[in-house]
Each structure stands twice: as structure tokens, then as C-alpha cells.
C-alpha positions in Angstrom: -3.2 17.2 -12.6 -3.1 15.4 -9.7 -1.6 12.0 -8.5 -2.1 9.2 -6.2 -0.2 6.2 -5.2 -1.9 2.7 -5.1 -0.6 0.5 -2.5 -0.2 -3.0 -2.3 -2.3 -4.2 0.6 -0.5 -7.9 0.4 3.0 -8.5 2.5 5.8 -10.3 1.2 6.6 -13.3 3.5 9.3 -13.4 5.7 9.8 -16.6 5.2 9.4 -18.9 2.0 11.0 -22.7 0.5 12.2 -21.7 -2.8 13.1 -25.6 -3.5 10.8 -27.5 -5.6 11.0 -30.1 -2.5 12.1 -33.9 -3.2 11.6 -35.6 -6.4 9.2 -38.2 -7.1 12.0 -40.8 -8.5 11.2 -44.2 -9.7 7.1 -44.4 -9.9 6.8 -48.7 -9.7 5.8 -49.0 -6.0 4.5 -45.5 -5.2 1.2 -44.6 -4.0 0.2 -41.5 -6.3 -2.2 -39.4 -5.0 -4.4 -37.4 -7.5 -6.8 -34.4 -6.2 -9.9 -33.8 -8.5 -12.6 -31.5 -8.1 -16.1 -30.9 -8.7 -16.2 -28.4 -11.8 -13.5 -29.4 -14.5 -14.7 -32.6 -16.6 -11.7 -32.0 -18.7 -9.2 -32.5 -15.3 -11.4 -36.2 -15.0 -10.3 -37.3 -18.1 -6.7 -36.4 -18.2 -6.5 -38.0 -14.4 -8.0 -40.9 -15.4 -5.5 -41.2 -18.5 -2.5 -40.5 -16.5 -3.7 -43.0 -13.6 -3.7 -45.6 -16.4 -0.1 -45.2 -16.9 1.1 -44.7 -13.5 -0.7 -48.1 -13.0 1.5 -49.8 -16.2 4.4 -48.5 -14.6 3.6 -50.4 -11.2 2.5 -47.6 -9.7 -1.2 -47.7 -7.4 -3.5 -44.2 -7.2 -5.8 -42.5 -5.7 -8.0 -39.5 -5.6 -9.3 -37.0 -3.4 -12.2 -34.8 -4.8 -12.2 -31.4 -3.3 -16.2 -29.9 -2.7 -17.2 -27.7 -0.3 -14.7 -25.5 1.4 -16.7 -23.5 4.0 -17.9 -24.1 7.3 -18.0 -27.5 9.3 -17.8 -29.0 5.7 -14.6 -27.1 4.8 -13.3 -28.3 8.0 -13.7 -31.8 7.2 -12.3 -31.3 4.3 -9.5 -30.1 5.6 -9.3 -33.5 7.6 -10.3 -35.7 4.6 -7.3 -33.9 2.7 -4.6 -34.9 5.7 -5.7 -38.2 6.3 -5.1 -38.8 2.6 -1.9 -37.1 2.1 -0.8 -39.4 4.8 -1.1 -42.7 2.9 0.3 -41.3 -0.5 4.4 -41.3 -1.7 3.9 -38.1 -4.3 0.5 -36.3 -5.1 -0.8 -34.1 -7.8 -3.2 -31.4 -7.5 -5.5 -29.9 -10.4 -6.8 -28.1 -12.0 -5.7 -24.4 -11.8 -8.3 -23.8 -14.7 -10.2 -19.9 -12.6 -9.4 -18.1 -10.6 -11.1 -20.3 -7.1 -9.9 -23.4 -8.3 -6.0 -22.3 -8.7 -6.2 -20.8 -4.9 -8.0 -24.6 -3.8 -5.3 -26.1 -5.8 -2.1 -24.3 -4.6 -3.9 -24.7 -1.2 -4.1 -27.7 -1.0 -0.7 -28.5 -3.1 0.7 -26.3 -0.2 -0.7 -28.8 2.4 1.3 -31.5 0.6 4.5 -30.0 -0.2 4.8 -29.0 3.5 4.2 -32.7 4.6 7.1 -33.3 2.7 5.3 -35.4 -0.4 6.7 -34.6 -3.9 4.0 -32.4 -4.9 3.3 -30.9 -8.4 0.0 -28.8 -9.4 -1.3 -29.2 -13.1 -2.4 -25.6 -14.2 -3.6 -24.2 -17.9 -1.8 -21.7 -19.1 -3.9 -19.0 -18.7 -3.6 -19.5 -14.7 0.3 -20.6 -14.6 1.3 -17.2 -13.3 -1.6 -17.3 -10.7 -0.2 -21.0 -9.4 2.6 -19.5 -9.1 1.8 -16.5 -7.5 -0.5 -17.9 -5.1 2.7 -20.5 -4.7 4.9 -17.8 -3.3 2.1 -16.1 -1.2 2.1 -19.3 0.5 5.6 -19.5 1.5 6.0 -22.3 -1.8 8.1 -20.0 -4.5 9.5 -23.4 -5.5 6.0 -25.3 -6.3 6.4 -27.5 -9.2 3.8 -26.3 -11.9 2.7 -28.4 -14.7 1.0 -26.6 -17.8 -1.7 -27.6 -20.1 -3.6 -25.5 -22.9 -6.3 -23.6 -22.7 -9.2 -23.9 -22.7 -9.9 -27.4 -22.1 -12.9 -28.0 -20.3 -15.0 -26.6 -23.6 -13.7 -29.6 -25.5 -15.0 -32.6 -26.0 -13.2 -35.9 -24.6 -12.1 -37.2 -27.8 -10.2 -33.7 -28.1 -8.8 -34.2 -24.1 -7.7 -37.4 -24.8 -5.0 -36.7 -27.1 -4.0 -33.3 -25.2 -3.5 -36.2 -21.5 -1.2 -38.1 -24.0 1.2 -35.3 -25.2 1.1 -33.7 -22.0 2.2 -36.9 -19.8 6.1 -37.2 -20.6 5.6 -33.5 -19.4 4.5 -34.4 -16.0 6.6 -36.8 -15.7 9.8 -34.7 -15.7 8.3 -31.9 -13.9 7.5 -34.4 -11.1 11.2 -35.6 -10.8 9.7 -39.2 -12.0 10.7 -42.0 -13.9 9.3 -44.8 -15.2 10.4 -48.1 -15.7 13.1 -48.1 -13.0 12.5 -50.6 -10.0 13.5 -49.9 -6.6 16.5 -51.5 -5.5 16.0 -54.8 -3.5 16.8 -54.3 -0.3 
């Protein structure tokens, strides 16, 4: 019997930022930026939920909808997605929900977290070790990764709804956030 050794075409970076990067603190004030897609309905709801209570806690938000990704168009995107990170405090990226999506999401999490915003991507369990993985490919070991059940998208939004509500303290402390704390007056 013969054997043969598989090798692993991918190299390990030379360089990477294990740190999670700055915290989001105190929310009331902040410009939260939350990055949607096109596919997951499910991501929609929750983001509208959460953007609800960042807004009670004095917080304003905003989205940016990833589409297409190729050509002249993914180059605009690319734009699009700087411009925006540009006028947020902290930003959070979803959903990590196939394969495609997670590497758009860390992508574009990665864009964030090297601008220096508190970043955090929002994966479902089933694709928290590929957020994670594609995290550390991208020089980002220390990308903060929040996880929701699976599957999601399959459900209907009075079965979301309740999932965005138990899931929210969640985010909150994977972000580094509070709520309810003002800034200090300067």
C-alpha cells in the first residue's frame, strides 16, 4: 500500500493582530454602522431589531448593503464600503450564514477593523469557525465573532424576532458596549 502526502497550498501569515481591537464603550452618541446583504432576510430582521435599540440607547445607525462584488461594480463597492466606514464610530458586519457570505463578511469586517473601528461580525454557528478562520487568514486572529443559531433564514419572522431579542445582550458584550452610560461632558 502506498501513500501520499496532501499539502496545504495556503501560507500562514507572517504577520497578524491577534487583539480584538478597541471596544465599542458607551453606545449614546455613536454612529453604528450595520452591513447587510442581499440574500439573508433573516439578517434584515435581526438588524432592524437591534437598530431599534441602539437608537433607545441614543445611539444613530446606518447600513451598508453589500451586492455585487466583481468587476467595475465590486470596485465601487469597495469605495461605497470606505466612504461609509469613514462616517461610523463601531460597525457590524453580517451575516456569516455560507460559505460566500462569511468570506464578504470577514472581508469587509477586515476593512473595518484595520481602519481602526470597533468591529464585530455576526456569524451562525454552523460558519463561526469559517469567520474565524477566514479572520486569521486575513491577518485578524482577534476578530470579534458574534454567534446566532442555525438555521435562521428558513424561519419565519415571528420565529427571528424572538432569536434578535435573546441574542442582543450577546452583542452587546462581544462588542465591548454599554448602554445607558453617557459620555462624560467635556
Amino acid at each position: 500500500m502506498s501513500s501520499i502526502k496532501v499539502l496545504d497550498p495556503t501560507a500562514n501569515r507572517q504577520s497578524d493582530n491577534a487583539s480584538p481591537g478597541p471596544d465599542a464603550g458607551p453606545l449614546a452618541g455613536k454612529k453604528i454602522g450595520i452591513r447587510v446583504d442581499q440574500i439573508w432576510r433573516c439578517w434584515d430582521w435581526i438588524s432592524e431589531n437591534w437598530e431599534a435599540k441602539f437608537r433607545a440607547a441614543g445611539a444613530e445607525v446606518s447600513y451598508w448593503r453589500s451586492t455585487n462584488r466583481s468587476g467595475e461594480e465590486g470596485e465601487e463597492q469597495l469605495r461605497s464600503l470606505v466612504e461609509w466606514l469613514d462616517t461610523l464610530d463601531c460597525a457590524i458586519f453580517g451575516l456569516a450564514n455560507c460559505g460566500s457570505c462569511t468570506g464578504w463578511t470577514v472581508h469587509d469586517a477586515i476593512a473595518s477593523a484595520n481602519a481602526g473601528l470597533p468591529t464585530t461580525v455576526v456569524a451562525t454557528q454552523n460558519f463561526e469557525e469559517f469567520a474565524h478562520e477566514l479572520s486569521e487568514r486575513g491577518g485578524r486572529s482577534g476578530m470579534r465573532v458574534h454567534v446566532l443559531p442555525y438555521p435562521l433564514n428558513e424561519l419565519s419572522r415571528a420565529e427571528v424576532d424572538p432569536v434578535a431579542e435573546e441574542y442582543f445582550d450577546g452583542l452587546i458584550k462581544v462588542m465591548g458596549a454599554s448602554i445607558g452610560e453617557q459620555k462624560a461632558a467635556a
